[in-house]
C-alpha positions as CSV (number, residue, x, y, z in Angstrom):
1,X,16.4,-17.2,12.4
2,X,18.1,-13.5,13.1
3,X,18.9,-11.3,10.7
4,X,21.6,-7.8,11.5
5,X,22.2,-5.5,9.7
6,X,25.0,-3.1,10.5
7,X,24.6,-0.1,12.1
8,X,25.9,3.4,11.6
9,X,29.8,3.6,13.4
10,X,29.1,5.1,16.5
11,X,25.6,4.2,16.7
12,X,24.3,2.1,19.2
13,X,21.5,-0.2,19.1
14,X,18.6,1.1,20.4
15,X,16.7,-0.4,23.9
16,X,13.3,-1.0,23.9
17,X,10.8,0.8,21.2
18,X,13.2,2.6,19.2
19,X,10.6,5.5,18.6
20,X,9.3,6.7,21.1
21,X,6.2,4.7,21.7
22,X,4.1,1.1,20.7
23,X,2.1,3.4,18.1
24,X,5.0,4.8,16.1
25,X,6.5,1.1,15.4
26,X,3.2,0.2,14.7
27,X,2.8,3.0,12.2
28,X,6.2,2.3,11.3
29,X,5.2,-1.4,10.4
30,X,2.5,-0.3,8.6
31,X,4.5,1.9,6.1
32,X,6.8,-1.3,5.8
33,X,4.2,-3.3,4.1
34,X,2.8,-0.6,2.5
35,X,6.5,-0.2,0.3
36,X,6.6,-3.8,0.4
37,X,3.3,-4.2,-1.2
38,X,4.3,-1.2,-3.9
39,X,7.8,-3.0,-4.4
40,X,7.1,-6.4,-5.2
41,X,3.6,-6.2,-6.6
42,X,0.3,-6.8,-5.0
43,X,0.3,-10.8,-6.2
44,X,3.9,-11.5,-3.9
45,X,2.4,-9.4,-1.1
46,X,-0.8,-11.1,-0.8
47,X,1.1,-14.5,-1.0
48,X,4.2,-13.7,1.1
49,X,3.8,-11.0,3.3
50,X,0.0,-10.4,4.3
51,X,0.4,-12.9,6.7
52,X,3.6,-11.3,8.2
53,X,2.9,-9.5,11.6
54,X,5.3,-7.6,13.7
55,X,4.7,-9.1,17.6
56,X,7.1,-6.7,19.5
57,X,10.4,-4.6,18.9
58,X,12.9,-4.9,22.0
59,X,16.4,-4.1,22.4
60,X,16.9,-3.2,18.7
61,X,15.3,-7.1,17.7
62,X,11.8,-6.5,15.5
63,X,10.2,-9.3,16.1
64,X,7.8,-10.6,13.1
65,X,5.4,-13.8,13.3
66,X,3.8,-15.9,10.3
67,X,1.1,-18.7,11.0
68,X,3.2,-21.1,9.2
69,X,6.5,-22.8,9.0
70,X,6.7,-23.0,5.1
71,X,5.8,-19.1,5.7
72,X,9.0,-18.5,7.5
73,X,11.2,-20.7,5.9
74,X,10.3,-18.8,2.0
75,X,10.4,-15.4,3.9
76,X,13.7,-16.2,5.6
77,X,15.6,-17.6,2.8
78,X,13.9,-15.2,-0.1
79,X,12.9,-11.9,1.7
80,X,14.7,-11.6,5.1
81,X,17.4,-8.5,4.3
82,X,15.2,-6.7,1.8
83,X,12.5,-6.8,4.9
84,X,15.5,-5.8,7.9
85,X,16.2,-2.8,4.9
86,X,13.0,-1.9,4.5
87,X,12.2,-1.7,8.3
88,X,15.6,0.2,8.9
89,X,14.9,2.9,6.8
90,X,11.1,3.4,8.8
91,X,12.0,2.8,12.3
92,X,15.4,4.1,13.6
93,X,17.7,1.7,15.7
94,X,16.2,-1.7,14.1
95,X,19.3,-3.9,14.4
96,X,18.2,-6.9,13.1
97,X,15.0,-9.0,12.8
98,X,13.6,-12.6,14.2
99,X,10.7,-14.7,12.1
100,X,8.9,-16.9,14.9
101,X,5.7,-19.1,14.1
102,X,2.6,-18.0,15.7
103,X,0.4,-20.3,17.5
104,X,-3.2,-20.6,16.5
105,X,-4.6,-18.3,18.5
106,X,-4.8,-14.9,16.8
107,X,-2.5,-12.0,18.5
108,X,-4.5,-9.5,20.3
109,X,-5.7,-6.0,19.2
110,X,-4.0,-3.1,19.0
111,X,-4.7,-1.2,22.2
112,X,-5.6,-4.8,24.5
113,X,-4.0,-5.8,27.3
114,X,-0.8,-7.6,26.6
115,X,1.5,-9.6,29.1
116,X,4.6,-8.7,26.7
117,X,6.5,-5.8,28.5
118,X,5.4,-2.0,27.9
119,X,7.4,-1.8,24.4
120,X,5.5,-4.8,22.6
121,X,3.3,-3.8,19.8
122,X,0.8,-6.2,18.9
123,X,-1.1,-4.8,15.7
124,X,-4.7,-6.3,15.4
125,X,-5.1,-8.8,12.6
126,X,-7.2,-6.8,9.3
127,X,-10.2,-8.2,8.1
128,X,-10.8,-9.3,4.9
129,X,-14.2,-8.7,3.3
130,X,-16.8,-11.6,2.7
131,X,-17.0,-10.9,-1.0
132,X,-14.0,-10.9,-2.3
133,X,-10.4,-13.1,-1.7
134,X,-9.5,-14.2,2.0
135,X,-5.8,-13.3,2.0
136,X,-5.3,-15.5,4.9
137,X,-8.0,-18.0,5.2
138,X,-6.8,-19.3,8.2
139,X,-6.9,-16.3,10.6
140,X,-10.5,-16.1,10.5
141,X,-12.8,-19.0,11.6
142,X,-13.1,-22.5,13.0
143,X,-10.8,-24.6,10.8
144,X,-12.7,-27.2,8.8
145,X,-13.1,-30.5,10.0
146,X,-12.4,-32.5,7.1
147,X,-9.9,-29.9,5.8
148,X,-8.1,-30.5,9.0
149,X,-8.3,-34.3,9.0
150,X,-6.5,-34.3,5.9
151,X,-3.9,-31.7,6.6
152,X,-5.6,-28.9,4.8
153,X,-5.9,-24.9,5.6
154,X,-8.9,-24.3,7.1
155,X,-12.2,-22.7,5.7
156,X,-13.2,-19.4,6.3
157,X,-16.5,-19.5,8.2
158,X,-17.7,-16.0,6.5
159,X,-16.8,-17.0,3.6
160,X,-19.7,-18.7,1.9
161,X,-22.0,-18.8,-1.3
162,X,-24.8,-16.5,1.1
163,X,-22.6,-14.0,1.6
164,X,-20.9,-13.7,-1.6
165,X,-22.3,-10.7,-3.8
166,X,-23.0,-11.7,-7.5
167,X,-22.7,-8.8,-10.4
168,X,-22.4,-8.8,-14.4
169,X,-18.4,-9.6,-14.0
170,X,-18.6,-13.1,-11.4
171,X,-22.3,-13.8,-11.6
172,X,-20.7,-16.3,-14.5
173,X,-18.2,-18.1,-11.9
174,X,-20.5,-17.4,-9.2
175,X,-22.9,-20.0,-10.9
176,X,-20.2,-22.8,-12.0
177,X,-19.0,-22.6,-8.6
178,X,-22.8,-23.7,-7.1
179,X,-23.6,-26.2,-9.5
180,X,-20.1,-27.9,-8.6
181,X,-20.8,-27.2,-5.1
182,X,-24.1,-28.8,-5.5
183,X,-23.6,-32.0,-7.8
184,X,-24.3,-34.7,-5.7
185,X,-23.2,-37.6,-7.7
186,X,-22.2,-39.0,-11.1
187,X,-19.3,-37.5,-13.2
188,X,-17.3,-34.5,-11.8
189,X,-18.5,-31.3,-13.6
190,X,-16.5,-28.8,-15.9
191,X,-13.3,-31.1,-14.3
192,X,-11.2,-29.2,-13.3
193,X,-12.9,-25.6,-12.7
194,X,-10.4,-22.7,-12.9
195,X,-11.1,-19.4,-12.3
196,X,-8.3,-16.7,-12.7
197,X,-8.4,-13.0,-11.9
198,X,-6.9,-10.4,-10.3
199,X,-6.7,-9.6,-6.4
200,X,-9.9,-9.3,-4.4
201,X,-12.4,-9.7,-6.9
202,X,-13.6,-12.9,-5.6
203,X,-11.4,-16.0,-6.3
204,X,-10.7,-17.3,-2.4
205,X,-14.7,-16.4,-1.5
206,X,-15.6,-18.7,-4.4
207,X,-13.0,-21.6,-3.6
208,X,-14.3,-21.1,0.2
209,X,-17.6,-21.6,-1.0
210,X,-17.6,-24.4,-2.5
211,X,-15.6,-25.9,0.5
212,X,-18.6,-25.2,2.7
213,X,-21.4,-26.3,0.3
214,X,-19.4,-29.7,0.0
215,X,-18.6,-30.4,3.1
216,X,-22.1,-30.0,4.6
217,X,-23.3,-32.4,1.7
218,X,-21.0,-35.0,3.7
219,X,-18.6,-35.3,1.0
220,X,-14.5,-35.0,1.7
221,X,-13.0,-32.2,0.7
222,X,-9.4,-30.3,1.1
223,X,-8.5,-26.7,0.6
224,X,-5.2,-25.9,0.0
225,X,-2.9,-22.8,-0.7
226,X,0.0,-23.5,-3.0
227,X,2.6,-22.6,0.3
228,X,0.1,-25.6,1.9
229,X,0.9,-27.8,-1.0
230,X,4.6,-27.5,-1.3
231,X,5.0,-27.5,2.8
232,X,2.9,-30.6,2.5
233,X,5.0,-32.6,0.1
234,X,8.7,-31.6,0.7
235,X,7.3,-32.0,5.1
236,X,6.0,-35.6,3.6
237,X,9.2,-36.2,1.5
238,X,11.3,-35.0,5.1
239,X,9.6,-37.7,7.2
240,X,8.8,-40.1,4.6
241,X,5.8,-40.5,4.6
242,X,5.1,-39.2,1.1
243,X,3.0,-42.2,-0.5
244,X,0.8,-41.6,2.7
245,X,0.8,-38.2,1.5
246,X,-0.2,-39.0,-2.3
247,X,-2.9,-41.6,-1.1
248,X,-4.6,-38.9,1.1
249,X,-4.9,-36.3,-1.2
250,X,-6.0,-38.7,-4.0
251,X,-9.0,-40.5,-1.5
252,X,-10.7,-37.2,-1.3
253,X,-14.2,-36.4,-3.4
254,X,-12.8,-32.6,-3.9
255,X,-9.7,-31.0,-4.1
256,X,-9.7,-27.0,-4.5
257,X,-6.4,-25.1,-4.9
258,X,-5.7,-21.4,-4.4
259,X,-3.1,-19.4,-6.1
260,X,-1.4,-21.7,-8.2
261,X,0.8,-19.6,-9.8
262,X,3.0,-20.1,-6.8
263,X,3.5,-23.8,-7.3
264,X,7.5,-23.7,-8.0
265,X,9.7,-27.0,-7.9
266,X,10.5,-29.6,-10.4
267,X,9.3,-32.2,-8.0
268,X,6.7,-30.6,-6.4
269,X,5.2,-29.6,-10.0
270,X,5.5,-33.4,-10.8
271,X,3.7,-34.7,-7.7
272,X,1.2,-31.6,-8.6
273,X,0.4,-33.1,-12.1
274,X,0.0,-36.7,-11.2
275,X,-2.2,-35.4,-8.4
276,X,-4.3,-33.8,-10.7
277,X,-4.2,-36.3,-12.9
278,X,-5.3,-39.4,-10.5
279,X,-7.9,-37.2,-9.2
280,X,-9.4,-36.3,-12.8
281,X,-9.2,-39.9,-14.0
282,X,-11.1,-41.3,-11.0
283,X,-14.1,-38.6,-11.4
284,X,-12.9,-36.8,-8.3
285,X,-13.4,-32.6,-9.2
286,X,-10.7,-30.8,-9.0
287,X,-11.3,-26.7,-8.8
288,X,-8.3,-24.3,-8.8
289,X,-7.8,-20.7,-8.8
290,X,-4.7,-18.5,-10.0
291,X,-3.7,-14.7,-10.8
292,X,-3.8,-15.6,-14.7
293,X,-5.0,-18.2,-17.3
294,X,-3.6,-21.7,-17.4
295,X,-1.8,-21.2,-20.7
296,X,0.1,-18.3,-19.0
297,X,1.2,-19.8,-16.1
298,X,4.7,-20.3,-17.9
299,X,6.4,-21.4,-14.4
300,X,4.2,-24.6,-14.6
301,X,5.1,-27.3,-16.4
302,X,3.0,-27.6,-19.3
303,X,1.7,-30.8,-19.4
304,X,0.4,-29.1,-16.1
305,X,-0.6,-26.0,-17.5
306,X,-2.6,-28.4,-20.1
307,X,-4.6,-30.5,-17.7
308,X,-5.5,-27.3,-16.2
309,X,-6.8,-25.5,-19.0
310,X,-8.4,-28.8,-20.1
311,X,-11.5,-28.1,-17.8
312,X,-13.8,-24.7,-17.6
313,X,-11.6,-22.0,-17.7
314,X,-13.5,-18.9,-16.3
315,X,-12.0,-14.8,-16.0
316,X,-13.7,-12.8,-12.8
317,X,-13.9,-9.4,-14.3
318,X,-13.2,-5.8,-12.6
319,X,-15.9,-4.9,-10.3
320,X,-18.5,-2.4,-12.0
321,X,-20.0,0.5,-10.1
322,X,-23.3,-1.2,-9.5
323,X,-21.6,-4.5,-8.0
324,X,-18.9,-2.5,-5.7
325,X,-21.8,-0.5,-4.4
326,X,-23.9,-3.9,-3.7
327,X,-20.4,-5.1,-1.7
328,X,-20.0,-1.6,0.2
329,X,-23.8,-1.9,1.1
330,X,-23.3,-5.4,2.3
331,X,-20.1,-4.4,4.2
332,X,-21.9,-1.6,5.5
333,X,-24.7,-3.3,7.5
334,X,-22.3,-6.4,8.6
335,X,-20.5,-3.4,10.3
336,X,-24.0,-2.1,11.9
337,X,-24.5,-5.0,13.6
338,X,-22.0,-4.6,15.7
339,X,-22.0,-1.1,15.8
340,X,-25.7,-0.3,15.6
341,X,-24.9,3.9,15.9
342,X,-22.8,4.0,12.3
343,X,-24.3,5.7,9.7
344,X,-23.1,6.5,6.5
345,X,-25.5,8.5,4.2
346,X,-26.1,7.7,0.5
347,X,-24.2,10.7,-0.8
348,X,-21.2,9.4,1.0
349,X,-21.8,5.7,0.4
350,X,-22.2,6.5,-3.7
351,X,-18.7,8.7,-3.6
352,X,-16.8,5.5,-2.0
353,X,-18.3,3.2,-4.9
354,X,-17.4,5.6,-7.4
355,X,-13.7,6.4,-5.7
356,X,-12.3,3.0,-5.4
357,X,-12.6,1.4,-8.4
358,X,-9.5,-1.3,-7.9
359,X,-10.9,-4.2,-5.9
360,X,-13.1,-5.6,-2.8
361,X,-10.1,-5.1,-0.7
362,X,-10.3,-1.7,-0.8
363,X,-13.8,-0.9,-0.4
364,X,-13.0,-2.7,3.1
365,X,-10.5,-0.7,3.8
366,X,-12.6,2.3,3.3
367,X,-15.0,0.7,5.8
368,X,-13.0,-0.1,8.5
369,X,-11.5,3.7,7.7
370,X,-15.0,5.1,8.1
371,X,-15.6,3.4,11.0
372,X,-12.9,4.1,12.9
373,X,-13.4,8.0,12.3
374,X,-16.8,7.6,13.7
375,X,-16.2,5.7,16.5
376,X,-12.9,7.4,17.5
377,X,-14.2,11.2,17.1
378,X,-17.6,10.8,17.5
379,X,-18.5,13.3,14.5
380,X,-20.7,12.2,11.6
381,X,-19.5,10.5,8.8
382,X,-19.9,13.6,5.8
383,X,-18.3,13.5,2.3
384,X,-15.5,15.5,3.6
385,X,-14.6,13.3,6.3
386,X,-14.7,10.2,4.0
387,X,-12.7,12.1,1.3
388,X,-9.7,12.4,3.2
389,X,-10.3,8.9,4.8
390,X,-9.8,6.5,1.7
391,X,-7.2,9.3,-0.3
392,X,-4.7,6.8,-0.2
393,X,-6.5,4.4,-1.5
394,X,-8.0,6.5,-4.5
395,X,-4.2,8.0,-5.1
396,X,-3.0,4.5,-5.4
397,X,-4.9,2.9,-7.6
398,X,-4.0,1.8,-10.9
399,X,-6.0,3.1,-14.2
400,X,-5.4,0.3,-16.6
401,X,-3.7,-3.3,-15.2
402,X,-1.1,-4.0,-17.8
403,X,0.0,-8.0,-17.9
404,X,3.5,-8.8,-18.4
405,X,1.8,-11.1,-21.0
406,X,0.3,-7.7,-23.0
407,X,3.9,-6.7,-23.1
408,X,5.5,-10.0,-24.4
409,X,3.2,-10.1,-27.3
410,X,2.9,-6.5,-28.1
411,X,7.1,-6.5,-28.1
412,X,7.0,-9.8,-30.0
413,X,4.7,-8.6,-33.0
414,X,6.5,-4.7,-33.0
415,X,9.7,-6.7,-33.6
416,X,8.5,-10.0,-35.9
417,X,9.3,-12.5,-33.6
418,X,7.7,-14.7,-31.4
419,X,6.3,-14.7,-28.1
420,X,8.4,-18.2,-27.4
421,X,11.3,-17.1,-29.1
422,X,11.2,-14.1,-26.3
423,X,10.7,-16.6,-23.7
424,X,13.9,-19.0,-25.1
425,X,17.4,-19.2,-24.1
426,X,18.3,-17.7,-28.1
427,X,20.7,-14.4,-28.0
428,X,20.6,-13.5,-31.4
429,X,20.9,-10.0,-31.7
430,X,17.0,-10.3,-33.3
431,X,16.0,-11.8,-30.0
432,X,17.9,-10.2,-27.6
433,X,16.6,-6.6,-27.9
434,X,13.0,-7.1,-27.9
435,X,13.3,-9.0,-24.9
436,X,15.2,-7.1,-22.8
437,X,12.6,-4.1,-24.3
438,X,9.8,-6.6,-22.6
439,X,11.8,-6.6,-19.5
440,X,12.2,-3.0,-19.2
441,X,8.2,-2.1,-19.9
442,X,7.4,-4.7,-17.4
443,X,9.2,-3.4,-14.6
444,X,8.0,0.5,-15.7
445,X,4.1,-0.3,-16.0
446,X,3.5,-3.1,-13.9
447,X,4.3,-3.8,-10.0
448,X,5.9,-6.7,-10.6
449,X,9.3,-7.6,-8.6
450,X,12.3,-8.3,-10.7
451,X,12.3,-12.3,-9.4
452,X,8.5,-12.6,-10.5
453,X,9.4,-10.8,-14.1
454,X,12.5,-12.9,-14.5
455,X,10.6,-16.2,-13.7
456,X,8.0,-14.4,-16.2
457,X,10.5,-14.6,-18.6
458,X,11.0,-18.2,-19.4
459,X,12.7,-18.5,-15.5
460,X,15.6,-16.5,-15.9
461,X,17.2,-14.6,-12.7
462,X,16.4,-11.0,-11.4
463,X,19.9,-9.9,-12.1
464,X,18.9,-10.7,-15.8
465,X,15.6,-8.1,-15.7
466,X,17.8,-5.9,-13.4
467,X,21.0,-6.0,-16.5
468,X,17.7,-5.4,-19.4
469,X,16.3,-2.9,-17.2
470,X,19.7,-0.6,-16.9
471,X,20.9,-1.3,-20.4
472,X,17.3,0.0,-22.1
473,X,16.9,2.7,-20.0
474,X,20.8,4.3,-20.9
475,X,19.7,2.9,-24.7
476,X,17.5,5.3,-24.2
477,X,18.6,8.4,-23.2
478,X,21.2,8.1,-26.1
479,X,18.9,6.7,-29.1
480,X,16.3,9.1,-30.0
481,X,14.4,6.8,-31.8
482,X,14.5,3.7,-29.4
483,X,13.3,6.4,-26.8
484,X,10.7,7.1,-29.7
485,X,9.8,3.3,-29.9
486,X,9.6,2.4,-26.2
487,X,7.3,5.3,-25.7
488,X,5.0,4.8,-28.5
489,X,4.7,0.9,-27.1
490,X,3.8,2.4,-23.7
491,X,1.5,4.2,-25.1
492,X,-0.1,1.0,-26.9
493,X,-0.3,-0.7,-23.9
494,X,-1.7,1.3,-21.5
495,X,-4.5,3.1,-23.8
């Protein structure tokens, strides 16, 4: 599918790269996802977009590949002109935009040899660390066997219970997930395990994990995102073959879903729950992980939402000092084997733990950052050098996560009502103000996109949030106290 977007009168689309060279659009790229991640939150990046890689710009046409088709039918028909927008405004001369599926071999690195023409830009796939999520699962690694016989993503070959790094905040999780992974018989343990936390502090490395440990223990096992889910059913539905669907999912001994939270559908939610439940009934362990607790997943349905929480429920905490210097120091010499001549001194190594305080992701980042200045200028790696490095990445990290959740209940119990009468379709006058209040604080302190806040909010449209978001913020600007009360409610929530 092709996307234009109209260009300035007497501008001409552009031929070839539109900037000058393959490393502008590639930088150009890069500050596209960067304003999509800060747009639409890091949760709808991770599951939407980290995937998304630009293959070449010709003739005005960007390009973009996903490894899926689900992927490019949820971009296409949710995020295509916000994406051509976005790009626009970074690279002059984009005229419109194409979403292909990539094959399964993983596009070259920026710099190879490439058999497109002189203009394509092939950026080189990032690299997710061992001990924290795998944003893409599938772009590392053999796929596994039994995960691929049964339709499944594949597992992560790094990705395992050696090379995960335990601390005070997952050693908790860390343990439930071995002694699942290790059961070898009898009734399915804590059924189903749940973890929830937030992104790159370990849920996908866990789920990975366990894939691995029950696999090579010669039991079957599937590991599926929720965009492998869906594409799975409605693709079944499509070609009915959907009982052969059911009966394959239900025949396996474990069943692990990542980022549930995503599920969306009435029917895919129903298939979702009797899935769960055939599985539980028959003693078949079910382990799933999500951004937030079961009982807050309010786009599930909640008999759903029940079974879920009807198992171990178990929070990954934030990363403390010791543990992110335990993952940078593991990073750290997985990067010295293949580059036995990097170095990176204590003094520098302790700064970096102490800097980036948001998640594992990050502490990659500042690797592969490190790295590169070492091996591109040949200079030491000194506190200076690694200062400027990761400044983005210090700048732009957040001092307190506030959940849309926080803000429900805070409003809720400031205002004597409920947290469900927030979420309902009432419009008294009672009702109506503390929600659209909720609304307004959730777009101002949390990176949430309008959609996810809406479906936040008992499923109600963007142009809902966008309506509460306006009306509060004039509200406030002409009602000293309202501008009094929002600000004291900030203050509540963030402190």
């Amino acid at each position: 599918m092709r996307v234009d977007g109209g260009l300035a009168e007497g501008v001409e689309p552009a031929r070839g790269v539109t900037t000058g060279s393959g490393g502008e659009i590639a930088a150009a790229w890069q500050r596209v996802k960067r304003r999509l991640r800060a747009e639409l939150g890091e949760d709808v990046f991770a599951s939407w977009f980290a995937r998304l890689e630009l293959q070449e710009v010709a003739g005005g046409v960007a390009r973009l590949t996903v490894p899926t088709r689900f992927l490019k039918s949820w971009i296409e028909s949710h995020y295509l002109d916000r994406v051509l927008a976005t790009f626009r405004s970074e690279a002059d001369g984009i005229g419109s935009i194409e979403v292909g599926v990539r094959g399964p071999m993983a596009p070259p690195r920026a710099g190879a040899p490439a058999p497109k023409p002189p203009q394509a830009v092939r950026p080189a796939p990032s690299h997710s660390h061992p001990a924290h999520d795998a944003a893409e699962p599938e772009r590392a690694g053999r796929p596994s066997e039994t995960a691929g016989d049964l339709g499944g993503a594949p597992l992560d070959v790094r990705l395992t219970f050696d090379s995960f790094v335990v601390g005070r905040s997952n050693a908790l999780a860390h343990a439930a997930a071995e002694r699942i992974a290790r059961h070898d018989g009898g009734p399915a343990l804590y059924n189903p395990l749940y973890f929830h936390a937030g992104v790159g502090l370990g849920k996908t490395h866990l789920l990975h994990g366990i894939g691995h440990a029950v696999k090579a223990a010669g039991r079957r096992v599937i590991y599926l995102t929720a965009d492998r889910f869906m594409y799975g059913f409605v693709n079944a539905l499509k070609t009915q073959s959907a009982l052969a669907f059911k009966e394959r999912l239900r025949a396996i001994d474990v069943l692990i879903l990542d980022d549930v939270q995503f599920i969306q559908g009435r029917s895919i939610q129903a298939e979702f729950g009797h899935t769960l439940n055939a599985l539980i009934d028959a003693g078949r362990q079910v382990v799933a992980a999500a951004d937030r607790p079961p009982t807050e997943l309010e786009s599930l349905d909640e008999r759903v939402r029940s079974r879920l929480a009807g198992g171990l429920v178990v929070e990954i905490g934030a990363l403390d000092e010791a543990l992110r210097a335990s993952i940078l120091q593991s990073r750290l010499e997985a990067v010295r084997a293949t580059h036995p001549g990097f170095e990176v001194g204590p003094a520098v190594a302790e700064y970096v733990a102490k800097a980036i305080t948001a998640n594992g992701r990050d502490l990659e980042g500042a690797v592969n950052r490190l790295l590169a200045h070492a091996t591109l200028t040949g200079a030491p790696v000194t506190l200076d050098t690694a200062e400027t490095a990761i400044r983005d990445l210090v700048k732009n990290r957040e001092p307190k996560r506030v959940k849309i959740e926080d803000i429900q209940k805070l409003v809720a119990s400031r205002y004597n009502v409920s947290r469900s009468d927030i979420l309902s379709e009432r419009r008294t006058a009672a009702v109506v103000k503390p929600r659209q209040i909720a609304m307004y604080l959730s777009k101002v302190l949390t990176l949430r996109s309008l959609p996810e806040i809406g479906r936040r909010f008992g499923g109600r449209d963007h142009t809902t949030v966008l309506h509460a978001v306006r009306k509060i913020e004039k509200a406030i600007g002409e009602d000293t106290a309202l501008c009094d009360e929002v600000e004291l409610l900030k203050r509540m929530l963030q402190d």
